[in-house]
C-alpha positions in Angstrom: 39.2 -15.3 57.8 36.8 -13.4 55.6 34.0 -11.2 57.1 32.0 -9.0 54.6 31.0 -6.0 56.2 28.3 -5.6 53.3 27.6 -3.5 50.1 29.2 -0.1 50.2 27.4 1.3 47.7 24.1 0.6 46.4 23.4 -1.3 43.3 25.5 0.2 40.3 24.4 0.4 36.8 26.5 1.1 33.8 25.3 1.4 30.3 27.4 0.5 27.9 27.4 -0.1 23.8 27.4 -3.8 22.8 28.4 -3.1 19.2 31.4 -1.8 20.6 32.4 -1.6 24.2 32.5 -5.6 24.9 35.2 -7.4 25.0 35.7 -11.1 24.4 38.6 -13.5 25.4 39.1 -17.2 25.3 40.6 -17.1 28.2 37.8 -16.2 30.6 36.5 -19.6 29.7 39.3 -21.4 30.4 38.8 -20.2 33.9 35.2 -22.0 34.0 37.6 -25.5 33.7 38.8 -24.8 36.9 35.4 -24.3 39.0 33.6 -27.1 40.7 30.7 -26.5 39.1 31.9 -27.0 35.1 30.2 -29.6 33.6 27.4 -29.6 37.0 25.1 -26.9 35.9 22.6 -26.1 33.0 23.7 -23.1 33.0 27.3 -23.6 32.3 30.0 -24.1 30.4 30.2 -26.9 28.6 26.3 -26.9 28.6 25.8 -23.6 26.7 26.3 -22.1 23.7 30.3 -21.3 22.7 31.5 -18.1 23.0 31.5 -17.6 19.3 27.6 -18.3 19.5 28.1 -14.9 22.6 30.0 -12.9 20.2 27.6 -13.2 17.6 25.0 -12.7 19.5 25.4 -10.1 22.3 26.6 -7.1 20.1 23.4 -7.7 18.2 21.5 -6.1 20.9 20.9 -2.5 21.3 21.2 -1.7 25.1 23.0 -3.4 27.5 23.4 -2.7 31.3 25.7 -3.9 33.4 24.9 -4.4 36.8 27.4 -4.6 39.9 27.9 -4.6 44.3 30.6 -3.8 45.5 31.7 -5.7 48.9 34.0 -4.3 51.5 36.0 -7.6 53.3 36.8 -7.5 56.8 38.6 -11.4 57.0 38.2 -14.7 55.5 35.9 -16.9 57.8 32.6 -16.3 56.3 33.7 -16.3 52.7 31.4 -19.0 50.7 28.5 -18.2 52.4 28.7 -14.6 52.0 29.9 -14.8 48.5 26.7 -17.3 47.5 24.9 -15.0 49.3 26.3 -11.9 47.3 25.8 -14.1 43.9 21.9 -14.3 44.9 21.7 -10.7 45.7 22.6 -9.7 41.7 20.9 -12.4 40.1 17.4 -11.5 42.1 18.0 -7.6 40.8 19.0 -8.7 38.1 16.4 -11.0 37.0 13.5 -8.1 38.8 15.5 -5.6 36.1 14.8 -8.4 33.3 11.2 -9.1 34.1 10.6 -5.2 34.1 12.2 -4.5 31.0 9.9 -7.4 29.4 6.8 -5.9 31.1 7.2 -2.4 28.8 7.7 -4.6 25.5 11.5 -5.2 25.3 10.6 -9.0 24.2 14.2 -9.7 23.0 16.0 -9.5 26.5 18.8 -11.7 27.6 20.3 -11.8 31.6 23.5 -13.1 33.0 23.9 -13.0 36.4 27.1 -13.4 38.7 29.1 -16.7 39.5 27.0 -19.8 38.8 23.0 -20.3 39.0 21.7 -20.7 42.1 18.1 -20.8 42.0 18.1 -24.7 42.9 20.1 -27.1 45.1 20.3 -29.5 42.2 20.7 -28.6 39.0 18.8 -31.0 36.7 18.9 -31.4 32.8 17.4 -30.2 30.9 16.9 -26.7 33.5 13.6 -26.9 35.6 13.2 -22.9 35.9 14.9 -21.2 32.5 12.4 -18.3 33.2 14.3 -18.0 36.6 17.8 -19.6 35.6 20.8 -16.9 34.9 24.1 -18.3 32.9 26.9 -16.7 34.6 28.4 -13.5 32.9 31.9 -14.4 32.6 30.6 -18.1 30.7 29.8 -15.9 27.5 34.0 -15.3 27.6 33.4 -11.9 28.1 36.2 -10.0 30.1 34.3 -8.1 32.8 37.3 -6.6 34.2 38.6 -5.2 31.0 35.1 -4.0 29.9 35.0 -2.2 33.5 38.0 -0.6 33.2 37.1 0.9 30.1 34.9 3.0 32.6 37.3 3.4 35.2 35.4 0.4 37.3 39.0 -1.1 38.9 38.1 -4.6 39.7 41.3 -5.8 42.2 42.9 -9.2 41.8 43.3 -11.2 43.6 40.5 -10.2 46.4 42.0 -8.2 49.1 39.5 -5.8 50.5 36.7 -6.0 48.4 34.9 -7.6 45.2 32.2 -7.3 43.0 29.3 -9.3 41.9 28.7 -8.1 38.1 25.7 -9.2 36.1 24.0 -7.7 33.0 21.1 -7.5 30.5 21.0 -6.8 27.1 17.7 -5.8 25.6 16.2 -4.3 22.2 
């Protein structure tokens, strides 16, 4: 039985280098063949770029920010609606972080936001809201745990007392 007592900090923000603190692996996208949702979603694999189109692309940016919740777990019982609820949370600041940074000129701006899109019931393709849609962080194949750690962020597997919801914007 899972009960989140809520967000124990406020939002987090981390900036990091993208030409050299990210880190890619293969196998973070092997984990996307395992979800419900592969194959479902616009905004997941298989229906995005590969991650060698990610790691050409991110560390072409010149800022990124990473973005991340921390949840303290009480039990189980309320897990998938708190965690969909938690996935909503980031990708709404995230997105509000996006639309700002566009506002003072930072045209070339990218966001990924936390576990899969959920800004509609049904996912249609081609995506009915790209302006609003955000492809998950971890479908780029980049290994959010090991980039944390590199700033002593400890992200604990499996879930016993908490989690996080990570998301993240690069931008010019």
């Amino acid at each position: 039985m899972i009960i989140l007592i809520g967000i124990t900090k406020i939002m987090e923000e981390l900036i990091i280098n993208p030409k050299k603190d990210l880190i890619f692996d293969y196998k973070v996208i092997e984990q996307c063949k395992s979800c419900k949702r592969y194959g479902k979603k616009a905004t997941c694999p298989p229906n995005i770029a590969s991650t060698y189109v990610y790691q050409k692309l991110l560390p072409s940016y010149k800022y990124c920010k990473f973005f991340y919740y921390k949840f303290d777990i009480e039990n189980f019982d309320n897990w998938k609606v708190e965690g969909r609820n938690s996935s909503i949370k980031l990708s709404n600041y995230v997105r509000g972080k996006r639309d700002e940074l566009i506002q003072q000129g930072h045209y070339f701006c990218i966001a990924f936001g936390a576990g899969s899109c959920k800004v509609c019931d049904s996912c249609s393709f081609p995506c009915r809201y790209p302006d609003k849609a955000l492809i998950p962080l971890e479908a780029t194949g980049l290994h959010i745990i090991k980039i944390l750690d590199k700033f002593n962020i400890k992200l604990e597997l499996p879930i016993k007392d908490t989690f996080y919801r990570v998301g993240a914007i690069f931008y010019d």
